[in-house]
C-alpha positions as CSV (number, residue, x, y, z in Angstrom):
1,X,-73.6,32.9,-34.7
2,X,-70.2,34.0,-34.1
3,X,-68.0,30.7,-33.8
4,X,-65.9,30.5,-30.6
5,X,-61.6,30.6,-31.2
6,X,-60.9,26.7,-31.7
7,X,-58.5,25.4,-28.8
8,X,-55.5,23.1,-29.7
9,X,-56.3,19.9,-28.0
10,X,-52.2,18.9,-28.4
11,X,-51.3,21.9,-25.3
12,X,-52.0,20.2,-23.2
13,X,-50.3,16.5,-23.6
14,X,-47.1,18.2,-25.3
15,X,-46.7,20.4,-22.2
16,X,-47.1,17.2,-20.3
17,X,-44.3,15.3,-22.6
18,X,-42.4,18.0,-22.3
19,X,-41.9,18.3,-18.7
20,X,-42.1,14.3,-18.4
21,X,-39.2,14.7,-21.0
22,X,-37.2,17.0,-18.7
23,X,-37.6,14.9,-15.4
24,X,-36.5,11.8,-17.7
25,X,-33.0,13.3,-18.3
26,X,-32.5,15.2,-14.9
27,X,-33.5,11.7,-13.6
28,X,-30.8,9.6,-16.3
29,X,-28.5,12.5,-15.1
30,X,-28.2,12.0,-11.8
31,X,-28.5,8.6,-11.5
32,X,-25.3,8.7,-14.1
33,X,-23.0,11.0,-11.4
34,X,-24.0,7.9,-8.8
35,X,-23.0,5.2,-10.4
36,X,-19.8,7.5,-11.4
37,X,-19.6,8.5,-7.6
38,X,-19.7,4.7,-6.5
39,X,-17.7,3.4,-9.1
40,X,-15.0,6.1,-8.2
41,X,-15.4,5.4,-4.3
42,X,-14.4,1.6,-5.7
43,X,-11.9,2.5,-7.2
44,X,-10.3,4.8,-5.3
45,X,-8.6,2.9,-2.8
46,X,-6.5,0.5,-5.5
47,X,-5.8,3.7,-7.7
48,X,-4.1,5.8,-4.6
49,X,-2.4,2.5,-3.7
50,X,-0.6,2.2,-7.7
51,X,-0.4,6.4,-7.1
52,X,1.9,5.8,-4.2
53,X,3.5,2.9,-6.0
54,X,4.7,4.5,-8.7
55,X,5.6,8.3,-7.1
56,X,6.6,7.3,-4.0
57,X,3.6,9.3,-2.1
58,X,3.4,9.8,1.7
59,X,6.5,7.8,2.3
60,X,5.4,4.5,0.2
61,X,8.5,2.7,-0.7
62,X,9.1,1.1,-4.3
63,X,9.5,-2.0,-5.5
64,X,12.7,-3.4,-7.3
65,X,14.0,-6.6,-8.9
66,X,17.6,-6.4,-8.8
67,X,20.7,-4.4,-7.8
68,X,21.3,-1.0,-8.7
69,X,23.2,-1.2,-12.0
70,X,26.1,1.4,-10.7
71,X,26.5,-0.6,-6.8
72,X,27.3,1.2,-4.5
73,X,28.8,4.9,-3.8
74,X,30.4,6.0,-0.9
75,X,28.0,8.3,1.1
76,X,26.7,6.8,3.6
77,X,23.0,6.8,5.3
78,X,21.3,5.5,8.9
79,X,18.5,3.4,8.2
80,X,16.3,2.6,11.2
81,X,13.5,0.6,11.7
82,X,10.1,0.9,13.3
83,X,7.4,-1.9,13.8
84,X,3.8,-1.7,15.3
85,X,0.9,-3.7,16.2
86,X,-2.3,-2.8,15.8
87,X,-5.4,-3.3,18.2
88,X,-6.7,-6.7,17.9
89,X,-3.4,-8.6,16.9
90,X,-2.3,-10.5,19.9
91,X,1.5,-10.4,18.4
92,X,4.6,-9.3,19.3
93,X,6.6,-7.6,16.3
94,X,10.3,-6.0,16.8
95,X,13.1,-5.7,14.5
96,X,16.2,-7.7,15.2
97,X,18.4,-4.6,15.1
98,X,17.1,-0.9,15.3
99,X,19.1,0.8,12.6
100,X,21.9,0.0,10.5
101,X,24.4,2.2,8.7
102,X,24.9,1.1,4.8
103,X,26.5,3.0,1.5
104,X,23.6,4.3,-0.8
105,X,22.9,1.5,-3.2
106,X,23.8,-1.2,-1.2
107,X,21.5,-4.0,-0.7
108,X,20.9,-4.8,2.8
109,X,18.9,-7.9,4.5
110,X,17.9,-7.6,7.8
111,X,14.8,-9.5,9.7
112,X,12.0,-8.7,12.1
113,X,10.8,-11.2,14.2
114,X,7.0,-11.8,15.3
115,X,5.7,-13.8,17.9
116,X,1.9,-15.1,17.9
117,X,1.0,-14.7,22.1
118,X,-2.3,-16.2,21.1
119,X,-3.4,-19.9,22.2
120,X,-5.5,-19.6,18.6
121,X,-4.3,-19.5,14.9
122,X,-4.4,-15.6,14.1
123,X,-3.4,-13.7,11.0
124,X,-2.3,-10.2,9.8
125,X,-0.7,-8.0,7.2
126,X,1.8,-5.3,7.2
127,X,1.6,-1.7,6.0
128,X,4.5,0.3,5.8
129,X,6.2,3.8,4.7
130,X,9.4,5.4,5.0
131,X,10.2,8.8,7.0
132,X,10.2,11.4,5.5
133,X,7.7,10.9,3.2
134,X,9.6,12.4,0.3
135,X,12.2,9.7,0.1
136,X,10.0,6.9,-0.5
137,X,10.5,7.0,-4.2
138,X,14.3,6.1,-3.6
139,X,13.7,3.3,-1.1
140,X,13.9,0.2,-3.2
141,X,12.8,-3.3,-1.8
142,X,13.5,-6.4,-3.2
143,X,11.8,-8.5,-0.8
144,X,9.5,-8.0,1.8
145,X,7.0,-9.8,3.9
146,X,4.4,-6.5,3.4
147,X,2.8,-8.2,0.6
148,X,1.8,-11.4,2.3
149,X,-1.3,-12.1,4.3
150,X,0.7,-13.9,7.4
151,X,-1.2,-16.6,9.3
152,X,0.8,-17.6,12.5
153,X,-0.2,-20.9,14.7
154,X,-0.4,-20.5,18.7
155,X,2.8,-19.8,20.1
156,X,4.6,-19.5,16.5
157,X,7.6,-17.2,16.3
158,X,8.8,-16.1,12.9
159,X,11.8,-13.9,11.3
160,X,10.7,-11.8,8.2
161,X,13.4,-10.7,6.0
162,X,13.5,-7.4,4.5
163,X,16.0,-6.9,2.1
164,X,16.8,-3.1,0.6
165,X,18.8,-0.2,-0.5
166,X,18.6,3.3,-0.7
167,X,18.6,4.3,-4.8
168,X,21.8,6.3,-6.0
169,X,19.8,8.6,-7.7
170,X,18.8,10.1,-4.1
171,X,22.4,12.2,-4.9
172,X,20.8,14.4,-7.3
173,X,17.9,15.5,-5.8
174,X,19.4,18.7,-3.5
175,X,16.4,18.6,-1.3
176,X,18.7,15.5,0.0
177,X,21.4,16.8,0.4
178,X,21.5,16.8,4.5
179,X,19.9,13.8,4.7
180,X,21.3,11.4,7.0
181,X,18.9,9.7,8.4
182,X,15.8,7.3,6.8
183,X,13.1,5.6,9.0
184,X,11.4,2.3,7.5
185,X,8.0,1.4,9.9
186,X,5.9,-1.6,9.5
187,X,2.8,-1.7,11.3
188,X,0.2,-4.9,11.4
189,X,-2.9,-5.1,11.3
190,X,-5.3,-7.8,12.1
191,X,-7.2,-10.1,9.1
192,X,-10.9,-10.8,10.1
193,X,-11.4,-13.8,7.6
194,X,-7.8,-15.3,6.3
195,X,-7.4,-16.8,3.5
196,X,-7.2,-21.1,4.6
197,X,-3.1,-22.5,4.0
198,X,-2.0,-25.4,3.7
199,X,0.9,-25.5,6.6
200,X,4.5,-24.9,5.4
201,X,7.3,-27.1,6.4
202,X,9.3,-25.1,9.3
203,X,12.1,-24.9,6.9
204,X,10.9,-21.9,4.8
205,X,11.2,-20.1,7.8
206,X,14.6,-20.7,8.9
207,X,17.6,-17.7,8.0
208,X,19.1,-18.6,4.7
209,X,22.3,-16.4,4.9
210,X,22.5,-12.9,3.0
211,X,19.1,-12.5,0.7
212,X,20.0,-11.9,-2.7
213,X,17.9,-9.7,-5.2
214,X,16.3,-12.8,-7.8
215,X,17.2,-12.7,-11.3
């Protein structure tokens, strides 16, 4: 009697393993480019914020202790400022004075003023950028309200110093050269859950003179 071809009994389950095998790492795979995709979409925001930090990116100004170490020279620029309020924020937000003219490299104070028109406690923050966007990496602030969640009482009014100046260095970039002209804008926004404060005595709002740079 002829004996029939013997059949592997393995194929089977190794075929099996095989493909289990292959939808185990397309699985691991993708699930990999999520979490890469969701920890990117985290991280995104505070990255392009240190990105326009540190190049001066679509108009974000920069941040500085001090004075420039060579003062001032003797061109001269227009520096004007812009403020908005945006939907939601019951205040009223202006500068004190629309534009000034100042020698590049000399450090400038001047204030905005906001008023709370709200009979309730409300609070915002500030964005800002400087026009055009590719001097941003020469406008130097020392100090600025931008960074501070503000939380204003009913009725409050409030002046906000900003004090700047326009780096020296702006003279040897030639794309400059006809500049005349640079445009600081603020605009707040509205914060849905503030962060609680104890209140402030009413003098750390008052004018103290001509801000100096710390240090």
């Amino acid at each position: 009697m002829d004996r029939e071809p013997a059949i592997s009994q393995d194929v089977t389950p190794k075929a099996v393993r095989r493909g289990l095998g292959r939808d185990a790492l397309v699985a691991s795979i993708c699930g990999g480019v999520v979490a890469l995709m969701v920890g990117a979409s985290y991280a995104a925001v505070p990255f392009y914020n240190w990105f326009c930090r540190a190049t001066g990116f679509n108009g974000t100004t920069q941040v500085a202790t001090s004075a420039p170490a060579t003062g001032p020279i003797a061109r001269k620029i227009v520096v004007r400022f812009d403020s908005n309020v945006a939907p939601g924020l019951p205040w009223k937000f202006e500068p004190e004075q629309t534009e000034v003219e100042v020698n590049i490299g000399q450090v400038t104070t001047i204030y905005y003023t906001v008023t709370n028109q709200a009979a309730r406690t409300t609070a915002g923050q500030a964005a800002y950028n400087v026009a055009p966007l590719t001097v941003g990496s020469y406008f130097q602030k020392i100090n600025c309200f931008c960074f501070t969640e503000q939380t204003m009482a009913p009725g409050e009014k409030r002046e906000m110093p900003v004090v700047f100046y326009v780096d020296p260095s702006i003279v040897d970039d030639h794309d400059n050269d006809g500049l005349g002209t640079i445009t600081l804008s603020y605009t707040f926004y509205p914060v849905k859950d503030p962060v609680v404060k104890p209140l402030a005595s009413g003098d750390d709002n008052k004018r103290k003179g001509n801000l100096q740079p710390p240090g």
